[in-house]
C-alpha positions, 0 to 999 in steps of 0.5 A: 549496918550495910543499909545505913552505910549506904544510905549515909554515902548517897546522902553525903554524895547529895549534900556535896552535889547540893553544896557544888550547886549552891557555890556556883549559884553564889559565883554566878549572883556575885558575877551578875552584882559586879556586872550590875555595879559596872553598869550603874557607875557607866550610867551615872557617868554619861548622865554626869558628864552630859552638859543638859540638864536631866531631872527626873520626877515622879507622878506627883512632880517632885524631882527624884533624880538630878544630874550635875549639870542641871545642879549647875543649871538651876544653882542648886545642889543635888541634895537640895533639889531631891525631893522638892517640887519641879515646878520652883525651877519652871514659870508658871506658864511653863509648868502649865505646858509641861502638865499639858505635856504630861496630861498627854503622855497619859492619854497615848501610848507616846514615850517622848516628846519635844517641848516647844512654844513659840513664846519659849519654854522657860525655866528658872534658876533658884536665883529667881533668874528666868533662862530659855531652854529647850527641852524633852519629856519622856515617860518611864513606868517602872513596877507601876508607878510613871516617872518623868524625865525632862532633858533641858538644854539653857539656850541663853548662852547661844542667845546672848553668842547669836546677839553678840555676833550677828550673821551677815 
């Protein structure tokens, strides 16, 4: 009777410690979600509040992230936009450069690089209407698999601000 009396005051002795170790793991887990949660709504902020357009696209072109701005830009909703092929918001001539862009990414160890053609880099709205923009590319690989972040800036307001009023 001794034994067991013993035996059972160790084992409940190892179950508390247990229990105290599993409330903190779970204090620590919830602290570490809400430490994430602020992290992500700080994220989407600065990539909402961002007057560029950004739209990320996976390894077959297809957009899987937009922010507000580049919704606003093309004039399409977010919603609209997910999934679909990058290429409608881009000529033909531009979406040649930016595989060759993509193509290159995958060739070197290169992370970014800034789009630029003499003739202009063109994007197009959902309207069908063509605007030049400027823009980056950067590559990300996240659990295997590349995704492509294009960061565009419409130039056409400054264009039609730098036609309308020349420099002396």
């Amino acid at each position: 009777g001794v034994i067991v009396g013993l035996l059972g005051v160790l084992l409940t002795k190892q179950i508390r410690q247990a229990n105290r170790n599993l409330e903190k793991e779970v204090l620590e887990r919830k602290q570490s979600e809400q430490i994430l949660r602020e992290s992500e709504k700080r994220h989407a902020h600065v990539l909402n509040s961002t007057m560029d357009a950004i739209m990320t696209i996976d390894q077959e072109r297809y957009i899987t992230f937009m922010n507000r701005a580049a919704a606003t830009t093309f004039h399409i909703s977010v919603l609209e936009a997910k999934g679909k092929p990058l290429q409608r918001f881009l000529t033909p001539r531009s979406w040649q450069i930016l595989n060759q862009h993509i193509e290159a990414h995958h060739s070197t160890s290169q992370v970014e690089s800034y789009i630029w053609e003499q003739e202009g880099f063109i994007a197009q709205r959902a309207t069908g209407e063509e605007f030049p923009v400027e823009a980056t590319l950067s590559q990300a690989n996240i659990s295997g698999h590349n995704s492509y972040t294009l960061v565009m800036r419409d130039l056409s307001v400054r264009h039609r601000m730098e036609s309308s009023h020349p420099y002396p």
